[in-house]
C-alpha positions in Angstrom: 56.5 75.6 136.4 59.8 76.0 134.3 61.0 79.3 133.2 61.2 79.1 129.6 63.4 81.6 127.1 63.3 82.0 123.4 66.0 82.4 121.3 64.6 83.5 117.8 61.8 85.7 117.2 61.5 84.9 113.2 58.4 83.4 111.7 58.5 79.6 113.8 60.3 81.5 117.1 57.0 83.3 117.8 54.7 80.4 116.7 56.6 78.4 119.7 57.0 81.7 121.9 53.1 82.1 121.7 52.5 78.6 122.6 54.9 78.7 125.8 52.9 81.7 126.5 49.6 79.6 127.1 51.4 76.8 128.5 49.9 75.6 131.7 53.3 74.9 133.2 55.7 76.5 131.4 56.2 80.4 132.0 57.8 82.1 129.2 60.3 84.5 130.6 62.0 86.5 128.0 63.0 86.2 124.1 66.0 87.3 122.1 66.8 87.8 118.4 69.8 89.6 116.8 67.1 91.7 114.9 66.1 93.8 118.0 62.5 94.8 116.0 61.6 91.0 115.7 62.4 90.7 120.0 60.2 93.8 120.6 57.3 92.7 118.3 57.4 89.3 120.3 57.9 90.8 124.0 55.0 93.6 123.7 52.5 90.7 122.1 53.3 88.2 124.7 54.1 90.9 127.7 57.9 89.3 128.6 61.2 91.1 128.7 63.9 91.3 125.9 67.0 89.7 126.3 69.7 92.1 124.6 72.4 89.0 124.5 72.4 84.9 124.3 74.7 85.5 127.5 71.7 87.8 129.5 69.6 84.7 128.6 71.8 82.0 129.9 72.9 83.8 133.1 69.0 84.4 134.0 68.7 82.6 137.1 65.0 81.9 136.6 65.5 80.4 132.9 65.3 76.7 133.2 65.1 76.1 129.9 65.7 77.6 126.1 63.9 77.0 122.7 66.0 77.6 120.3 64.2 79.0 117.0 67.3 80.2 115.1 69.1 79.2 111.3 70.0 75.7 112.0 73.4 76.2 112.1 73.3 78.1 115.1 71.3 75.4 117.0 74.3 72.9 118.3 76.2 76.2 119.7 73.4 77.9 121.2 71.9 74.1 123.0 75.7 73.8 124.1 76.4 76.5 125.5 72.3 76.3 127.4 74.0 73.3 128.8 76.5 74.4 129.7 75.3 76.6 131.8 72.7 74.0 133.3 69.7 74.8 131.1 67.8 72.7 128.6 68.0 73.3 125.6 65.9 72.6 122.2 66.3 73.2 118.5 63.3 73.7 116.3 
């Protein structure tokens, strides 16, 4: 099972976050938006933790992997910098 993070709690980031949530083998870990209500809204429905930084989600040792849900210009710094830090990333 792969530990899954969210970045983006908007309209599409908790579409995705709720369907990681039912995933059979995906376990969705934590979620993050710069608009701390939208994170809190998508944490208590879906019973995972609140990243307060991009950098708290990339340095979780259990995150394999991040969905990136964020204004598409964000997407090709937030994937690279998942990479970087040995995650996978992916822009929707």
């Amino acid at each position: 099972m792969v530990g899954i993070a969210v970045l983006g709690c908007g309209r599409i980031g908790r579409i995705h976050a709720r369907n990681l949530a039912r995933h059979p083998r995906a376990r969705l870990l934590m979620v993050f938006d710069v608009l701390a209500e939208a994170a809190q809204q998508t944490a208590t429905e879906l019973g995972v933790k609140i990243a307060r930084s991009v950098d708290e989600v990339l340095s979780a040792g259990d995150v394999g992997g991040v969905l990136v849900a964020t204004p598409t210009d964000t997407h090709v710094p937030l994937i690279m910098a998942a990479v970087g830090q040995g995650r996978q990333g992916s822009a929707l």
